[in-house]
SEDO-523631 format. One record per residue (C-alpha): residue number from 1; residue in three letters; x, y, z. Coordinates in pm, whole numbers, m for minus. Layout:
+------+------+--------+--------+--------+
| resi | resn |      x |      y |      z |
+------+------+--------+--------+--------+
|  NUM |  ALA |      X |      Y |      Z |
...
+------+------+--------+--------+--------+
END
This chain:
+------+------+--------+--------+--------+
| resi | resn |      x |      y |      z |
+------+------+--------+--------+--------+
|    1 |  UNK |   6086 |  19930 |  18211 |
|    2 |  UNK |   6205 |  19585 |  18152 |
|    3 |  UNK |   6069 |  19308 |  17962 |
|    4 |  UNK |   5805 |  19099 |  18221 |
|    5 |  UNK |   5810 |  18721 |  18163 |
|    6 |  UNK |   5454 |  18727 |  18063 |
|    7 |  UNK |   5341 |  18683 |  17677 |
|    8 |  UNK |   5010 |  18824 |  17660 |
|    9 |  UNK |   4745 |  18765 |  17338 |
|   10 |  UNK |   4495 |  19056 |  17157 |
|   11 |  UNK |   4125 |  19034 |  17118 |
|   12 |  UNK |   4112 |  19154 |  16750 |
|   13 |  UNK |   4277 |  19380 |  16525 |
|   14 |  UNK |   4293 |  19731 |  16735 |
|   15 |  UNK |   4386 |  19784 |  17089 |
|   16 |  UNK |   4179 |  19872 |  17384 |
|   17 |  UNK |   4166 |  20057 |  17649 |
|   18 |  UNK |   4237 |  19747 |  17862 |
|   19 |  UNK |   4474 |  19625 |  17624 |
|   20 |  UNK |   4668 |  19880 |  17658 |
|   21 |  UNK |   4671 |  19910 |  18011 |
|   22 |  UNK |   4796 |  19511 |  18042 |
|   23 |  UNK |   5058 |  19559 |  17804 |
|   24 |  UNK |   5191 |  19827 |  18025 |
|   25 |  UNK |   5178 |  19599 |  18303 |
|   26 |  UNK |   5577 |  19510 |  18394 |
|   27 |  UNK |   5535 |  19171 |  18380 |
|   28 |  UNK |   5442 |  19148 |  18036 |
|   29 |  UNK |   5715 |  19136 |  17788 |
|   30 |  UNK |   5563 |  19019 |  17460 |
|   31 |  UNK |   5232 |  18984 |  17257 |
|   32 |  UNK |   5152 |  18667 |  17073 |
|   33 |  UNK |   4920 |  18730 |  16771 |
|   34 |  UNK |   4690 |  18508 |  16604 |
|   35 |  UNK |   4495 |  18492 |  16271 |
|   36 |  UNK |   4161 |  18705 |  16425 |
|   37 |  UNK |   4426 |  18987 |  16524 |
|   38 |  UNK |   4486 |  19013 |  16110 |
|   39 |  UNK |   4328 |  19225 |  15847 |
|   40 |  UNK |   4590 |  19336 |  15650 |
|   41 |  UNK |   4904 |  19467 |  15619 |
|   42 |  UNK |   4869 |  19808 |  15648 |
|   43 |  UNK |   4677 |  19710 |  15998 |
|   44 |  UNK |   4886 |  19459 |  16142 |
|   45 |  UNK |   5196 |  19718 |  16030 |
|   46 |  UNK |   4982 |  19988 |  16261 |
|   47 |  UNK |   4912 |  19746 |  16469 |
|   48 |  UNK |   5244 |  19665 |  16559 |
|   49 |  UNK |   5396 |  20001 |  16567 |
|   50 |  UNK |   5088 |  20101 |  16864 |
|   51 |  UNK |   5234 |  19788 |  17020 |
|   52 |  UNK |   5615 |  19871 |  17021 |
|   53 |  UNK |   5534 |  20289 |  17094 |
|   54 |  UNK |   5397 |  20180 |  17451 |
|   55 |  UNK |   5720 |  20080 |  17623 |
|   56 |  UNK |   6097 |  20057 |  17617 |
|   57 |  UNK |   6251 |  19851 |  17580 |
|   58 |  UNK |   5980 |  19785 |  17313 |
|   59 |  UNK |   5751 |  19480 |  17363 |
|   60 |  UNK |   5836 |  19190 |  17208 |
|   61 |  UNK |   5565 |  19068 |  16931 |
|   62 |  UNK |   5560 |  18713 |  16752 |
|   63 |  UNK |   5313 |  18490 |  16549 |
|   64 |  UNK |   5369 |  18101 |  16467 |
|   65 |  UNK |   5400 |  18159 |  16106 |
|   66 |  UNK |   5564 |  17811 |  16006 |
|   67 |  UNK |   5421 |  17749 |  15678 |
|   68 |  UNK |   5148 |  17498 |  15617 |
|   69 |  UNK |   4866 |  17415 |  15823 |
|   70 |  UNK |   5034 |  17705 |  16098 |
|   71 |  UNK |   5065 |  17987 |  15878 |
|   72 |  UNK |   4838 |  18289 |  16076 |
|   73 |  UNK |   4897 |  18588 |  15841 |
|   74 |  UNK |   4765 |  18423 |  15456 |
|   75 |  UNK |   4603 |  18689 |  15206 |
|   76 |  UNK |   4875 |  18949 |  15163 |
|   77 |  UNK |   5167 |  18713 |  15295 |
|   78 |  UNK |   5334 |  18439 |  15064 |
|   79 |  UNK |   5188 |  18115 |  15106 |
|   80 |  UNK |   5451 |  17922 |  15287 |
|   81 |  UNK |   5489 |  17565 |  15228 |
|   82 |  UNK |   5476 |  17283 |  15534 |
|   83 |  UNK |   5800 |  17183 |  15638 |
|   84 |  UNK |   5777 |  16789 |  15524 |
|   85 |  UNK |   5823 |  16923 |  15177 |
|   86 |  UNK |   6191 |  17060 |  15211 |
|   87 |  UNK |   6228 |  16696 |  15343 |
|   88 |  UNK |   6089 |  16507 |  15018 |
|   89 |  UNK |   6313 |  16722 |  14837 |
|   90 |  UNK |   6629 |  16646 |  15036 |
|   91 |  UNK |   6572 |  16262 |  15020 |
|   92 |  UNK |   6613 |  16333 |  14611 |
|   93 |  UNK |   6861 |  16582 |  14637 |
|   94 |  UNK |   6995 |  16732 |  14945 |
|   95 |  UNK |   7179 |  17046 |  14836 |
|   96 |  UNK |   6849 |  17132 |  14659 |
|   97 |  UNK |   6656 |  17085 |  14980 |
|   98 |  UNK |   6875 |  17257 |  15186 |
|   99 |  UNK |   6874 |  17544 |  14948 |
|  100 |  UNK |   6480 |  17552 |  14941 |
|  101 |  UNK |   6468 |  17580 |  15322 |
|  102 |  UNK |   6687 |  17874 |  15348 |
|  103 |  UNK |   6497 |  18096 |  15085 |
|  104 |  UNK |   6151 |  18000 |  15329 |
|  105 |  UNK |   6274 |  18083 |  15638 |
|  106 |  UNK |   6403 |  18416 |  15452 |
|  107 |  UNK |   6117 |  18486 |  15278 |
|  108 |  UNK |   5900 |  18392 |  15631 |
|  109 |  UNK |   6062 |  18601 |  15816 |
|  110 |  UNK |   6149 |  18898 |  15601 |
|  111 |  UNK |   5797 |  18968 |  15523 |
|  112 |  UNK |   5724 |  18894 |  15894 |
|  113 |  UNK |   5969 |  19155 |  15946 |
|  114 |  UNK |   5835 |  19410 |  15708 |
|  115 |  UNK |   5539 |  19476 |  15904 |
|  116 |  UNK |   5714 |  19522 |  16232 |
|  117 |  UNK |   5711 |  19112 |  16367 |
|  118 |  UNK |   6000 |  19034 |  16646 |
|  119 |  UNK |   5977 |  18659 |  16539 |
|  120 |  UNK |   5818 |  18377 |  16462 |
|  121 |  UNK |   5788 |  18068 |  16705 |
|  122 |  UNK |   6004 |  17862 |  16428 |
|  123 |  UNK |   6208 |  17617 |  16308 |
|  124 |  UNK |   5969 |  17273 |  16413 |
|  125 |  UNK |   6287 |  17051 |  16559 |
|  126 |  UNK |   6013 |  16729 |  16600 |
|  127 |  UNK |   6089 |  16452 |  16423 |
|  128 |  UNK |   5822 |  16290 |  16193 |
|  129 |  UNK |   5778 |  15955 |  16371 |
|  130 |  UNK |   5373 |  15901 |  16151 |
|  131 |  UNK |   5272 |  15872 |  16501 |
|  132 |  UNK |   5104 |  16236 |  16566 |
|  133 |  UNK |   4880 |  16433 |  16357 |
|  134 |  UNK |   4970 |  16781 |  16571 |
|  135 |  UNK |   5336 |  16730 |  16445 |
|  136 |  UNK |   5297 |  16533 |  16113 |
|  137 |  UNK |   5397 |  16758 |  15807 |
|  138 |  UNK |   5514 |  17066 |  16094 |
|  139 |  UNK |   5836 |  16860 |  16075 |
|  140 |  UNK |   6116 |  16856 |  15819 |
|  141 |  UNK |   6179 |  16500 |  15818 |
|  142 |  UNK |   6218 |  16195 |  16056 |
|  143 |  UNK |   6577 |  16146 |  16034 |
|  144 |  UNK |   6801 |  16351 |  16278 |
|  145 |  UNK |   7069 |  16441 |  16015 |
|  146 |  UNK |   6811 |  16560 |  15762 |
|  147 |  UNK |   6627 |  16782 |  16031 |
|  148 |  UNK |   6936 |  16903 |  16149 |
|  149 |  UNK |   7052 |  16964 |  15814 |
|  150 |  UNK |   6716 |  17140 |  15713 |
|  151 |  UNK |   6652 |  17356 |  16000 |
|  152 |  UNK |   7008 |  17506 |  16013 |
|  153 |  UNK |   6919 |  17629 |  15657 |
|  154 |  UNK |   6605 |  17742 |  15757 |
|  155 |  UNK |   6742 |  17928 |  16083 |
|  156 |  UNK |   6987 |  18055 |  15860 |
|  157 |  UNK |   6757 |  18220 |  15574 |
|  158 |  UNK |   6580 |  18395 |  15907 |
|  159 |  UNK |   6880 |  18550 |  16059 |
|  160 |  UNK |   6964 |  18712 |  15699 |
|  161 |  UNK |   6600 |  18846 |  15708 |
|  162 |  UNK |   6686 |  19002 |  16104 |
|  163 |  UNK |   6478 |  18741 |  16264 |
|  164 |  UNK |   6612 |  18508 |  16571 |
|  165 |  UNK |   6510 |  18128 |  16603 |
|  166 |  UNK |   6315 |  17956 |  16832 |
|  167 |  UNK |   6319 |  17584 |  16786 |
|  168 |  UNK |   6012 |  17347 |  16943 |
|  169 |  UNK |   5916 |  17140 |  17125 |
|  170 |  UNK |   6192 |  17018 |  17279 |
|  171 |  UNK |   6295 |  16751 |  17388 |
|  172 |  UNK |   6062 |  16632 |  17062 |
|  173 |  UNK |   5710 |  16576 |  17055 |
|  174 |  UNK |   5657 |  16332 |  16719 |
|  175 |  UNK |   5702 |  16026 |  16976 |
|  176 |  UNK |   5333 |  16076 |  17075 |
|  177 |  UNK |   5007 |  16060 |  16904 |
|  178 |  UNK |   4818 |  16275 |  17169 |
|  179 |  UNK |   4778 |  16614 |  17098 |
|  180 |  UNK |   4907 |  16879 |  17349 |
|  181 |  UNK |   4637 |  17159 |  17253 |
|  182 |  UNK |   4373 |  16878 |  17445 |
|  183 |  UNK |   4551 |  16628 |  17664 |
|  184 |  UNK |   4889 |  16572 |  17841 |
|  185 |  UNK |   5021 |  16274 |  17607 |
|  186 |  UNK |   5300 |  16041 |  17787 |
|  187 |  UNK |   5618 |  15906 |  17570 |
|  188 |  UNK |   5766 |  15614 |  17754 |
|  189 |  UNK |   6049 |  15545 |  17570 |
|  190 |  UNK |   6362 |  15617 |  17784 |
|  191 |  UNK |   6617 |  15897 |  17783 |
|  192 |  UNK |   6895 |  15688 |  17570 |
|  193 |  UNK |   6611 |  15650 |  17299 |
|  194 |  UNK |   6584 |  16001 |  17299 |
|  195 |  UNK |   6911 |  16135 |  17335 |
|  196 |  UNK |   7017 |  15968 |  17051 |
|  197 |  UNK |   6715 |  16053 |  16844 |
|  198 |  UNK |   6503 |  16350 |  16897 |
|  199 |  UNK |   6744 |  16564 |  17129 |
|  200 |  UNK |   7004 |  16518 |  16796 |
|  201 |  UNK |   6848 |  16891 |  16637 |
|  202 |  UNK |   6819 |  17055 |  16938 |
|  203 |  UNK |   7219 |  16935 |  17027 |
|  204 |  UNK |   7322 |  17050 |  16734 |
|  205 |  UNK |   7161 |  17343 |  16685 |
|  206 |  UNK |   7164 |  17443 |  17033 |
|  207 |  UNK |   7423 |  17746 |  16960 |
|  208 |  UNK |   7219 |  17901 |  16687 |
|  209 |  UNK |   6902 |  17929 |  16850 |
|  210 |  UNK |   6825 |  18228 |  17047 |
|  211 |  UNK |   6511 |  18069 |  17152 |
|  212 |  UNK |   6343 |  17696 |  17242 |
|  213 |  UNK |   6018 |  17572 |  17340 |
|  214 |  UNK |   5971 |  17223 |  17540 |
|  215 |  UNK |   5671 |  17049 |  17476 |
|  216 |  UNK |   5385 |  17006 |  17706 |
|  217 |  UNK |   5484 |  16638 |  17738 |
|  218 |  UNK |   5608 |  16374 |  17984 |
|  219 |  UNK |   5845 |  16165 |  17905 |
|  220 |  UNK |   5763 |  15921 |  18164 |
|  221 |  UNK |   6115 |  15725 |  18223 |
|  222 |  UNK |   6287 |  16030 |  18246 |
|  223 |  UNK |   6092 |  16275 |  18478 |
|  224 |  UNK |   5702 |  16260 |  18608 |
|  225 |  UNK |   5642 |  16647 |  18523 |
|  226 |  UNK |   5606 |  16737 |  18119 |
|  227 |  UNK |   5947 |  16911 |  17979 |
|  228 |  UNK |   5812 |  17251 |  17999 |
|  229 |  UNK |   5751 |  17248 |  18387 |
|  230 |  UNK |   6106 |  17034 |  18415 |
|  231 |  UNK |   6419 |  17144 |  18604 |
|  232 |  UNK |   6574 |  16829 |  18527 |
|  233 |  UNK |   6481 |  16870 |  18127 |
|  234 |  UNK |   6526 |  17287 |  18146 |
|  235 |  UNK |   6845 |  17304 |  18320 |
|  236 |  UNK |   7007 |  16988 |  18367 |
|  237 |  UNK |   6959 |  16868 |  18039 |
|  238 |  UNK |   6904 |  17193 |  17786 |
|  239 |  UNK |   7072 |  17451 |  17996 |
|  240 |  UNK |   7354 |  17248 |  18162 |
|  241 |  UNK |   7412 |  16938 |  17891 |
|  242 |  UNK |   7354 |  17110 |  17570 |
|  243 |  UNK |   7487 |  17440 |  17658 |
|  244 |  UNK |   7174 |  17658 |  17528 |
|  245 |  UNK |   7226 |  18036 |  17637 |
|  246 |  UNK |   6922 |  18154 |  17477 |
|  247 |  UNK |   6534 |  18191 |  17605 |
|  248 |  UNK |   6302 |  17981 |  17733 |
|  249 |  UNK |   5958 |  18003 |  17603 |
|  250 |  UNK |   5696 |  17782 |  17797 |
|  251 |  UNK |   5434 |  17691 |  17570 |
|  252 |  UNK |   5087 |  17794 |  17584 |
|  253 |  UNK |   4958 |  17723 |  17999 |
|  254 |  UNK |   4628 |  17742 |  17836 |
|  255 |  UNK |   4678 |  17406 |  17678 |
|  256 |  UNK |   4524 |  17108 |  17823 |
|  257 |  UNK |   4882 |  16944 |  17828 |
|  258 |  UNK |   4962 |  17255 |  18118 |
|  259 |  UNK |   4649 |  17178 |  18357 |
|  260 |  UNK |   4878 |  16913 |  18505 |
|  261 |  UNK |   5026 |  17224 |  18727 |
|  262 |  UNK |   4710 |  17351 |  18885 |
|  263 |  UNK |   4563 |  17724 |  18821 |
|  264 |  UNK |   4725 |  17958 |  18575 |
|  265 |  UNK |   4933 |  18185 |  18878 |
|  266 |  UNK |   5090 |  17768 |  18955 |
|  267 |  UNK |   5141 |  17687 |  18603 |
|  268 |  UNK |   5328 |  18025 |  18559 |
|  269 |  UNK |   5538 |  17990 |  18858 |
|  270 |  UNK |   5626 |  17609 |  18826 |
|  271 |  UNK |   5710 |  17640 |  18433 |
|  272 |  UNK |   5940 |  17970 |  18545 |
|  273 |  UNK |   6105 |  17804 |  18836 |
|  274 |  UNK |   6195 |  17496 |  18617 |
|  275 |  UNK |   6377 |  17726 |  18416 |
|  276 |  UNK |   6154 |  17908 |  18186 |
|  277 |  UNK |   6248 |  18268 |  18070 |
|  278 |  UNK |   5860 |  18361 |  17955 |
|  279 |  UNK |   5561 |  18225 |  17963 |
|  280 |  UNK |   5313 |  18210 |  17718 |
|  281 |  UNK |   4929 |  18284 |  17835 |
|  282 |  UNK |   4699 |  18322 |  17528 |
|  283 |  UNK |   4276 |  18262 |  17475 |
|  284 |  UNK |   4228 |  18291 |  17816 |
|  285 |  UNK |   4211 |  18663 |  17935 |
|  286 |  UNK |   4114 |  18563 |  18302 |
|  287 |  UNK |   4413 |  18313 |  18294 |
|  288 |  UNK |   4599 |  18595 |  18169 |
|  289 |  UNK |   4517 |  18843 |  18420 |
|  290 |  UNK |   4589 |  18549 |  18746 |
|  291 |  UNK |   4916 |  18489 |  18605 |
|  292 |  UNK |   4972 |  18853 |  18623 |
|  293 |  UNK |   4861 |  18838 |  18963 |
|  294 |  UNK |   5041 |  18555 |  19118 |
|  295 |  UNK |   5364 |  18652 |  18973 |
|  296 |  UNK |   5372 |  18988 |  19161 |
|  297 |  UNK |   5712 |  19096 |  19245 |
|  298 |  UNK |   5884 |  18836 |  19016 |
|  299 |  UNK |   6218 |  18963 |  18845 |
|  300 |  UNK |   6495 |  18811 |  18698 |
|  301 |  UNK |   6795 |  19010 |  18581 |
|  302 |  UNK |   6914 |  18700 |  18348 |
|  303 |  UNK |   6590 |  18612 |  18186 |
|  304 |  UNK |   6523 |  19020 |  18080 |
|  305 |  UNK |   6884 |  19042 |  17946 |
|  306 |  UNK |   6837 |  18715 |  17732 |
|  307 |  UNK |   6478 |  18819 |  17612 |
|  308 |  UNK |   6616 |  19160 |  17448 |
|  309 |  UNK |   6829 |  18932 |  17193 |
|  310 |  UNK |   6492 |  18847 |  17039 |
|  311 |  UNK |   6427 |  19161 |  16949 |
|  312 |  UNK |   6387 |  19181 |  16532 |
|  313 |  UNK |   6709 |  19343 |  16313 |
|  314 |  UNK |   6732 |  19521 |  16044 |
|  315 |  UNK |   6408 |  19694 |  15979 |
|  316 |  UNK |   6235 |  19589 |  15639 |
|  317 |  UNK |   6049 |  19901 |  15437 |
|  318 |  UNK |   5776 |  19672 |  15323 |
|  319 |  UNK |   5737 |  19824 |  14981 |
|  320 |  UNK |   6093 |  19845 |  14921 |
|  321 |  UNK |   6077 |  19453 |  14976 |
|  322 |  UNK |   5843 |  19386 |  14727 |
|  323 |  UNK |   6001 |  19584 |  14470 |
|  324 |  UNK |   6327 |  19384 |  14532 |
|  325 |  UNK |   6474 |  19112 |  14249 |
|  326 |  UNK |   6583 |  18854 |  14572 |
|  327 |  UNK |   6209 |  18910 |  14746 |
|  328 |  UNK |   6049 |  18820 |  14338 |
|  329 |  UNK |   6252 |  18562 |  14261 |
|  330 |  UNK |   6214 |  18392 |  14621 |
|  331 |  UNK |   5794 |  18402 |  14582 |
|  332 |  UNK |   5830 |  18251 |  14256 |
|  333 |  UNK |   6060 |  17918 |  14326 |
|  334 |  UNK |   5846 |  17923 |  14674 |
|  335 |  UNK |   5522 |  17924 |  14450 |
|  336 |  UNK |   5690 |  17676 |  14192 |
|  337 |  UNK |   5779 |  17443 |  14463 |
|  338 |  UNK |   5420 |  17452 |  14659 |
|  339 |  UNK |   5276 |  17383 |  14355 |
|  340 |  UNK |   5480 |  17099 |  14154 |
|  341 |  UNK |   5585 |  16800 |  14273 |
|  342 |  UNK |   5937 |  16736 |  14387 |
|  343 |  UNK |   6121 |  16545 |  14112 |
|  344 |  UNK |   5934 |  16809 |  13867 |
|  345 |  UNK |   6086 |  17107 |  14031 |
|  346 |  UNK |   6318 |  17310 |  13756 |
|  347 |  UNK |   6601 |  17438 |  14006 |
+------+------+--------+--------+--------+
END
C-alpha cells in the first residue's frame, strides 16, 4: 500500500478501534502527534511501533518538536532551547553559534528518533521581523545570512541523528503580525522585497531540505490565494525557481488561515492541486474524515515516491543513547546554554 497524501492526528496515547481503521485508510500516509498523545517514553516508543506495524510502506509519524515554546514531548526529552538563542550567540560569535545549533538539531532529533519519530516539522526558516508573536523567538535570527547560516547547522546535526528536514513557512511568515492558527494575515510588501529577504533561507537551503511548509498567508502583491493553496508560489516559484525536489507539506487546513478555501474535501484538493505532496488535517476528526472522502481516488506516483525519503534512518536503541559520551556531553552544553546567558557561556 502506498503512502496516501493525508496526515491524520490521535485522540490520546493508545489507538482505537477507529484509529486504526483510518490509518489503514490509503489515503493516509502519516500521523501528526501532539503533547495529549504523550505519556512517556516507553508509551510513545509502543505507541509508535503499533503505528508503523499497520502498513508498508510504514506510516510516516512526526511531532513539531522545535525547541521552546513548540517543544510537544518535555518530561523525559531534553529541554530544547528556542531558536532566537543560537542567534544571540552568533551575533557574539558565529562559529560558536553555528556549533550550538548543530548539537540541537542532533540532540532533537536523535532522541526523537530513539523512540521511533520519522521527523520533526523543523528548521523555522522565518525571519524575526518583531512584528509577530506566532514566529518571534521560533526563528533563528532576522538576518538572511545568519538564518541561513544557523539552520544549515541545525539541518545538519538532524541528518547525523537519521532525521530529514522540513523547513517552514515558506515563503516566510515574520512579515505579519496576525497569527495563522486564528486568521488569514495579508503581507503586502511585494515579491522583490521578499525575494531578496525572506525567500534567501529557503534559496539556499532549498537542496538540503527533504521537506517545506508554506505558510497559510497571502502575500497580496504577489498572488490573491495564501502560499500554501498557490501554484504560482508551489511550483513556479519553489518547485520551478528554487529547484526544491523534496515534499510538500500543507499546513494544518484546520487553521483559520485555510478557511479561505471552503470545506475541508476543497481545502485538501486546492492545497494538493497547487502543488502540495500531503496535507495536514489535525483537531478536527470530522474534517479529517471529509478530506478522506473528497479525495477518493486521488493518486500521485511522484508525491508517494518523494514522501518515502522522509522516512527516519538509522534506528536509535534508546538506552544505548543515553549511555553514550556524545548524547551526555550534548545535554549538558544544551542545559549550560538554556540556562546562562550568552557572553557567560564556557565553550
Amino acid at each position: 500500500m502506498a503512502l496516501g497524501p493525508v496526515m491524520v492526528d490521535l485522540k490520546g496515547t493508545e489507538l482505537d478501534a477507529v484509529e486504526r481503521e483510518m490509518l489503514c485508510h490509503p489515503l493516509v500516509g502519516g500521523v501528526l502527534l501532539f503533547t495529549r498523545n504523550y505519556a512517556s517514553p516507553e508509551q510513545l516508543e509502543a505507541l509508535l511501533a503499533e503505528i508503523h506495524a499497520l502498513r508498508s510502506p510504514r506510516l510516516l509519524t512526526a511531532v513539531d518538536h522545535e525547541g521552546g515554546r513548540v517543544q510537544r514531548f518535555r518530561s523525559g526529552f531534553t529541554r530544547l532551547p528556542a531558536a532566537a538563542g543560537f542567534g544571540r550567540l552568533y551575533r557574539q560569535d558565529p562559529r560558536e553559534g553555528v556549533r550550538m545549533a548543530e548539537r540541537a538539531g542532533w540532540l532533537m532529533a536523535v532522541e526523537l528518533r530513539a523512540v521511533g519519530v520519522d521527523f520533526s516539522f523543523a528548521p523555522v526558516l522565518d525571519l524575526d521581523r518583531s512584528l509577530s508573536e506566532v514566529i518571534g523567538d521560533r526563528a533563528f535570527a532576522g538576518e538572511p545570512e545568519a538564518v541561513v547560516q544557523l539552520a544549515r547547522a541545525y539541518l545538519q546535526g538532524m541528518r547525523h541523528a537519521g532525521m530529514a528536514a522540513t523547513g517552514k513557512h515558506f515563503p516566510g511568515h515574520g512579515g505579519v503580525r496576525g497569527d495563522s492558527h486564528l486568521e488569514l494575515p495579508v503581507d503586502d510588501r511585494p515579491f522583490d522585497t521578499i525575494e531578496l529577504e525572506d525567500l534567501v533561507p529557503f534559496e539556499r537551503l532549498a537542496g538540503e531540505l527533504a521537506g517545506v511548509m508554506p505558510a497559510h498567508v497571502i502575500y497580496s502583491q504577489v498572488d490573491e490565494r495564501p502560499a500554501g493553496f498557490s501554484p504560482w508560489w508551489i511550483r513556479r516559484v519553489l518547485r520551478e525557481r528554487l529547484g526544491f525536489q523534496g515534499v510538500v507539506f500543507s499546513d494544518d487546513l484546520s487553521m483559520a488561515g485555510a478557511a479561505y478555501a471552503g470545506g475541508y474535501g476543497e481545502r485538501a484538493r486546492m492545497a494538493l492541486d497547487a502543488g502540495c505532496d500531503m496535507v495536514l488535517v489535525c483537531n478536527n476528526p470530522q474534517g479529517a474524515a471529509e478530506t478522506l472522502d473528497a479525495l477518493a481516488g486521488f493518486g500521485d506516483p511522484a508525491s508517494q515516491m518523494r514522501l518515502v525519503r522522509l522516512h527516519g534512518r538509522h534506528p536509535v536503541d534508546r538506552h544505548a543513547l543515553h549511555r553514550s559520551e556524545e548524547w551526555r556531553r550534548t545535554v549538558a552544553r544544551i542545559l549550560d546554554f538554556e540556562q546562562a546567558p550568552a557572553g557567560d557561556l564556557a565553550l
